[in-house]
VEXVOMAR-990804 format. One record per residue (C-alpha): residue number from 1; residue in three letters; x, y, z. Coordinates in steps of 0.05 Angstrom, whole numbers. Each point is the difference from the previous one (the first is absolute). Layout:
<rs>
{NUM; "ala"; {X; Y; Z}}
...
</rs>
This chain:
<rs>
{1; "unk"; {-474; -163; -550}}
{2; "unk"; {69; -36; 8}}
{3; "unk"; {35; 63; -46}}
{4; "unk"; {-38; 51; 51}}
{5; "unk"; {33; -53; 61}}
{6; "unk"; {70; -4; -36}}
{7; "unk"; {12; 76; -15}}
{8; "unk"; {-28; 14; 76}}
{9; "unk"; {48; -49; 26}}
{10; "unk"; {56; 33; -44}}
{11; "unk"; {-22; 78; 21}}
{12; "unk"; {-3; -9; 74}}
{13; "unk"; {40; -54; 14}}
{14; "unk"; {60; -27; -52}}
{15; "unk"; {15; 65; -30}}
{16; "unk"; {13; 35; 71}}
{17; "unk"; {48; -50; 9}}
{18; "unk"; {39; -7; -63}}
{19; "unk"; {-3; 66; -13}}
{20; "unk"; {28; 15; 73}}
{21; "unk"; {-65; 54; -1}}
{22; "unk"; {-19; -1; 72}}
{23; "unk"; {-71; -7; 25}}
{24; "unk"; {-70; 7; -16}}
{25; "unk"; {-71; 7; 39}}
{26; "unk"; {-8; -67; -34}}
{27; "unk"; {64; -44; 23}}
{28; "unk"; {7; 41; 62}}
{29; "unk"; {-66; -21; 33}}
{30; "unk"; {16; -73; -28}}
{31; "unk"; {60; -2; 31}}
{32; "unk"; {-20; 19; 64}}
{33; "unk"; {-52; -60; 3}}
{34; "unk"; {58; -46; -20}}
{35; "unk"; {38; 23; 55}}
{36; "unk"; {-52; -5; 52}}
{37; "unk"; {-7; -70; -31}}
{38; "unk"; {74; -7; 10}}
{39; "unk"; {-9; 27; 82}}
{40; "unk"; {-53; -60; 12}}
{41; "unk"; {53; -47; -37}}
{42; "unk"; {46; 14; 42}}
{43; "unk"; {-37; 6; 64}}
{44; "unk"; {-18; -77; -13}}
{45; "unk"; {76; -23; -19}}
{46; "unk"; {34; 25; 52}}
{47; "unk"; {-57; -24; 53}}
{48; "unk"; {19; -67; -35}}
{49; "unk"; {66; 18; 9}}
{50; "unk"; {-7; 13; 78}}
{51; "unk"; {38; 64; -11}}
{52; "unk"; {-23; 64; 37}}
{53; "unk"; {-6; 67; -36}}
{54; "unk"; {19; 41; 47}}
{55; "unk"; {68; 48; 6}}
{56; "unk"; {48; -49; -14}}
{57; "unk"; {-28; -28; -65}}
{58; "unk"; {-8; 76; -25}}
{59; "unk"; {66; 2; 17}}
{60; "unk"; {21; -52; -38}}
{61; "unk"; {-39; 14; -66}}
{62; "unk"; {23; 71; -1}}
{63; "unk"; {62; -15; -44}}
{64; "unk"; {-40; -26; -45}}
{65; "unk"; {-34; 62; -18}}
{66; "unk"; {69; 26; -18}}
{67; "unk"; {20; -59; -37}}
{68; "unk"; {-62; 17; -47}}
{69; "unk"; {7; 76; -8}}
{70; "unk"; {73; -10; -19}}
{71; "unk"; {-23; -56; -50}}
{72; "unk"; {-53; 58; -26}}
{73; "unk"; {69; 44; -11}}
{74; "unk"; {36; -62; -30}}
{75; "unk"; {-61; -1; -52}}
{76; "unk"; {-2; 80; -8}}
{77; "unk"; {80; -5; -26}}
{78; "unk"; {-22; -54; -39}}
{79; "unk"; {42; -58; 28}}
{80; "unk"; {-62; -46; -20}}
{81; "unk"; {-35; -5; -69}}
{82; "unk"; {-71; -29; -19}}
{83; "unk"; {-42; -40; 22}}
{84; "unk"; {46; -6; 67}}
{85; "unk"; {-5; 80; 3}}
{86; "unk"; {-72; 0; 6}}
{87; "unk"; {1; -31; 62}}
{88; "unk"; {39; 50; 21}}
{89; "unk"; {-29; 51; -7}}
{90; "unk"; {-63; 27; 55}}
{91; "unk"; {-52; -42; 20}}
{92; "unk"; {21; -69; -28}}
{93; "unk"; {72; 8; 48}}
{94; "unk"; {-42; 3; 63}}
{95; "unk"; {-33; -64; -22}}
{96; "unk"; {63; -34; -4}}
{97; "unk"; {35; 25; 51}}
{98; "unk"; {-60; -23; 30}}
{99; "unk"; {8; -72; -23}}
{100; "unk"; {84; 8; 15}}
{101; "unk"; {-15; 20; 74}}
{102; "unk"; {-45; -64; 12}}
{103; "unk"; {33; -43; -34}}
{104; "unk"; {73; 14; 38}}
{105; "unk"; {-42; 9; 71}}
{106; "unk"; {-41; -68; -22}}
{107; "unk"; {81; -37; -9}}
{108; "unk"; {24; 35; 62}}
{109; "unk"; {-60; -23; 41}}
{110; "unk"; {6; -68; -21}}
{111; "unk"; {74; -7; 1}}
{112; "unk"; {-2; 27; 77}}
{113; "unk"; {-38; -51; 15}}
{114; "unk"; {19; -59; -32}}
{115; "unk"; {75; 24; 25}}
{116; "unk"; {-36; -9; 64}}
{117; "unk"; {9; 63; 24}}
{118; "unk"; {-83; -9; 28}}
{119; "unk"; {-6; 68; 30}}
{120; "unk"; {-70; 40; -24}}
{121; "unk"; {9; 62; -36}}
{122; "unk"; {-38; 38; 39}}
{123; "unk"; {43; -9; 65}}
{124; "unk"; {66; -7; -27}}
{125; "unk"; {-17; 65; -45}}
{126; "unk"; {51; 36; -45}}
{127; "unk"; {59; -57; 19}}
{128; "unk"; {-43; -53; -44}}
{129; "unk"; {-5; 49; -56}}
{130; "unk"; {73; 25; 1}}
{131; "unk"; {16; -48; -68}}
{132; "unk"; {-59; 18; -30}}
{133; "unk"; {9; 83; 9}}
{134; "unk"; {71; -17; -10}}
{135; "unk"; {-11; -28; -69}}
{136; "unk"; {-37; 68; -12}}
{137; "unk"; {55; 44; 23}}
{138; "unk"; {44; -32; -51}}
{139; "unk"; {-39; -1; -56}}
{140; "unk"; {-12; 82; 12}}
{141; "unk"; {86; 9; 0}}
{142; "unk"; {12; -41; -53}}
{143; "unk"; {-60; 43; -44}}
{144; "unk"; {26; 66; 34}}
{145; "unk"; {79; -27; -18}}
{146; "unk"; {-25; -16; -75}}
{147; "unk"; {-31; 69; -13}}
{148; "unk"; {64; 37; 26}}
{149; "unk"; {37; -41; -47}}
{150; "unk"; {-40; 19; -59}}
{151; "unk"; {-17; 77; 21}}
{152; "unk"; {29; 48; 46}}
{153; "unk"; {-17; 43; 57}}
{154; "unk"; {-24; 65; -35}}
{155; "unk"; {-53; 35; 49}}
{156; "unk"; {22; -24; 72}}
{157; "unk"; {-38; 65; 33}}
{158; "unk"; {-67; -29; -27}}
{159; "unk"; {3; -59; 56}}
{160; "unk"; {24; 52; 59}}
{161; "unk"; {-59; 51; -24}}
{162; "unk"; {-45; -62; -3}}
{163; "unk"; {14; -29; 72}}
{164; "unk"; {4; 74; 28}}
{165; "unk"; {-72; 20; -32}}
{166; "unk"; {-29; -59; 28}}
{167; "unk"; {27; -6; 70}}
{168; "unk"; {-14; 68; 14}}
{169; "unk"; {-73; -7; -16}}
{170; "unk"; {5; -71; 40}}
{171; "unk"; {38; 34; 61}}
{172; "unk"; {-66; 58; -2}}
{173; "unk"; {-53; -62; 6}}
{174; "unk"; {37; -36; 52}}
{175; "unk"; {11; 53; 42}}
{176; "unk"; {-74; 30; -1}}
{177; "unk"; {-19; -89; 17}}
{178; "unk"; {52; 12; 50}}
{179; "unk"; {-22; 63; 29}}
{180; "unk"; {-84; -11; -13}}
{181; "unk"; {1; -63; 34}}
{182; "unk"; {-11; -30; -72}}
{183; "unk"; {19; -81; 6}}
{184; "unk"; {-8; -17; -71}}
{185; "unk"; {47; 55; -26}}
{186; "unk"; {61; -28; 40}}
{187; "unk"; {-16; -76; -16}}
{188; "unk"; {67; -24; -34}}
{189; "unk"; {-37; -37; -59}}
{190; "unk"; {-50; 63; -11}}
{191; "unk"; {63; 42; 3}}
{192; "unk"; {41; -46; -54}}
{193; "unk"; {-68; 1; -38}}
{194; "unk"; {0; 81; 1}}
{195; "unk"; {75; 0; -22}}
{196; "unk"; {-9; -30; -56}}
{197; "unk"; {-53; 31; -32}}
{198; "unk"; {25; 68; 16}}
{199; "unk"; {71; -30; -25}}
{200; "unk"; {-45; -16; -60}}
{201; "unk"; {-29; 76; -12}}
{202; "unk"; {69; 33; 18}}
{203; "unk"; {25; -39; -55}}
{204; "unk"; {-49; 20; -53}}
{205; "unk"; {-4; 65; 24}}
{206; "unk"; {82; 5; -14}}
{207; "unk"; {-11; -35; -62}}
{208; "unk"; {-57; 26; -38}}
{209; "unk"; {2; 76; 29}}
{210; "unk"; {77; -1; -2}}
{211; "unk"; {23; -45; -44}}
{212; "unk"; {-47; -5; -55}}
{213; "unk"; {-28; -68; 1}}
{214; "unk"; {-70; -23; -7}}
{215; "unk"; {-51; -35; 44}}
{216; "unk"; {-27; -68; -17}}
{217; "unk"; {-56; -7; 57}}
{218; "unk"; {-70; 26; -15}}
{219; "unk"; {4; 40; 56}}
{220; "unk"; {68; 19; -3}}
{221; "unk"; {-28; 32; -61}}
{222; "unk"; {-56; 37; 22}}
{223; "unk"; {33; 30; 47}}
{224; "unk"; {44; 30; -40}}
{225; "unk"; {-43; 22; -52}}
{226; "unk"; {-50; 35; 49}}
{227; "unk"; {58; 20; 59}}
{228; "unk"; {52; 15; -62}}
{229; "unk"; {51; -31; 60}}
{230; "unk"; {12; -67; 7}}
{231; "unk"; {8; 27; 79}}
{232; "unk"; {-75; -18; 2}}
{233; "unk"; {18; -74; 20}}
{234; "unk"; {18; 17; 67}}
{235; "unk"; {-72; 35; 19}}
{236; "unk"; {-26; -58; -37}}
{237; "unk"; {38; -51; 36}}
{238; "unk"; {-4; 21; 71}}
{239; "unk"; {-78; 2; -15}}
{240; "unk"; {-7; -66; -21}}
{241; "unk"; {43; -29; 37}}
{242; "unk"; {0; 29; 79}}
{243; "unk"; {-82; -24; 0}}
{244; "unk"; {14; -67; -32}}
{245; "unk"; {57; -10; 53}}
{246; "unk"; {-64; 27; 62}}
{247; "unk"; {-45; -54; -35}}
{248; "unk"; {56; -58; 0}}
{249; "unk"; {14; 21; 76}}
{250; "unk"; {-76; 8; 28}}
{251; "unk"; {-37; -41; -39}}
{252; "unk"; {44; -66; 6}}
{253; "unk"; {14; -50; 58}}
{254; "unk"; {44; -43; 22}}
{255; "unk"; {-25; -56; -44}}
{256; "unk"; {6; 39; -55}}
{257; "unk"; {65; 20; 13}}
{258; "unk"; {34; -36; -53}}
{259; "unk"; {-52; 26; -57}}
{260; "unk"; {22; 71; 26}}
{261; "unk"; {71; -14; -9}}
{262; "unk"; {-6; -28; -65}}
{263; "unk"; {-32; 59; -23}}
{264; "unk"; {54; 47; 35}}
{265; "unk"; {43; -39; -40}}
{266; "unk"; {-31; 6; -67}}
{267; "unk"; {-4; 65; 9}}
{268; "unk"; {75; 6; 24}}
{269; "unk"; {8; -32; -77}}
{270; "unk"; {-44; 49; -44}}
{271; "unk"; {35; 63; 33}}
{272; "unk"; {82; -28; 6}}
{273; "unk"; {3; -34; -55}}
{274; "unk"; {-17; 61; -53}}
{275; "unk"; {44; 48; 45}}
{276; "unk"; {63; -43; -3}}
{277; "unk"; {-7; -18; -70}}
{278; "unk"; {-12; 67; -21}}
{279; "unk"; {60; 33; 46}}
{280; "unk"; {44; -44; -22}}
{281; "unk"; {-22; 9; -76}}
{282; "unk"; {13; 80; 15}}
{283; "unk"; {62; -7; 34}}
{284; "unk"; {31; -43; -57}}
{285; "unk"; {-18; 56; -56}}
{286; "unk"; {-59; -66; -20}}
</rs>
């Protein structure tokens, strides 16, 4: 029984990882219930916190997302060797940028205060969380300044088709919100949530139909196989994600309005963080 539990363990879950082999049915559903553990984590810190998710906060972890996909680049030029690789490489880096992001926002919270600064997050907002999103913002340059050290610019029309093949789909679903009377299509944070998943399927669309790389995702690789275009994603995508978005407007209050956020925001994660890693991996030649 424990050889049937170790080589299980190995299959789905440590071999994917050193091997850099992507996902499974198996790790990908157990993922996503460590992530929804994460979510309620989270939710209780930063109540204990007294900080607000709302627009601001987003805000303010976005650079962090960046900061992570350029650390996936840093480990796909193999700036990092085992065992610090592995966590690296895609899901274990979520979890700790995860454990990064609260533990810098748990400092700045407490440092604010005991520097007597005594102003709630939630009304002073983005100001309060300036050092913290500032300490982001560096850490992304001084990744981004490392890689262009060590590799150089060799595909720069992969991030212009990427940006263009997204916002055009983006600017076609705002303007039929806009025109149709359709609120939750022009929200800001449903917007940022569509751009970066269709930033995500631009970019494997460029890079596996294009390119020539491969798909890692389950679904990523379904789609392909059955579609024989990796131009599938966006379909998929918008299908997914346009209902989910209707749900997360209708079907939550005002009390749950920080829930709905933090979802918004993991869900601004899982779709910018693959898309910048993997246009930056194209447009360095990675």
């Amino acid at each position: 029984m424990l050889e049937a539990i170790r080589q299980l363990v190995n299959t789905y879950y440590i071999h994917p990882i050193t091997h850099d082999a992507g996902y499974n049915p198996v790790n990908t559903l157990t993922w996503a219930l460590l992530l929804v553990l994460c979510l309620f984590l989270t939710l209780k810190l930063l109540k204990k916190l007294d900080v607000e998710i709302n627009k601001p906060f987003i805000a303010a972890v976005s650079p962090y997302i960046f900061v992570g996909a350029s650390l996936r680049v840093m480990e796909d030029v193999e700036l990092f060797s085992p065992p610090l690789s592995y966590l690296l490489i895609t899901p274990l880096i979520y979890f700790l940028l995860f454990f990064c992001c609260t533990a810098i926002l748990t400092i700045s919270v407490k440092l604010s205060r005991s520097n007597g600064i005594g102003v709630r997050f939630q009304v002073s907002g983005l100001r309060c969380l300036a050092p913290f999103a500032l300490i982001g913002t560096i850490g992304f340059f001084v990744n981004l300044t490392i890689l262009l050290k060590v590799e150089e610019i060799v595909l720069p029309w992969v991030l212009f088709a990427v940006i263009g093949i997204s916002g055009i789909i983006l600017l076609v679903i705002y303007t039929i919100g806009v025109k149709l009377g359709i609120a939750f299509l022009t929200e800001k944070l449903n917007i940022a949530v569509l751009a970066a998943h269709l930033l995500d399927a631009s970019s494997s669309y460029i890079g596996i139909d294009k390119l020539g790389y491969s798909g890692k995702h389950v679904i990523e690789g379904i789609i392909v196989k059955y579609a024989g275009s990796a131009a599938g994603m966006f379909p998929l995508k918008l299908v997914i994600l346009i209902p989910m978005l209707y749900l997360l407007e209708t079907q939550f209050d005002e009390k749950d309005r920080e829930l709905k956020n933090l979802v918004l925001l993991a869900l601004l994660v899982i779709g910018l963080a693959p898309a910048v890693r993997n246009t930056l991996r194209m447009v360095l030649g990675v």
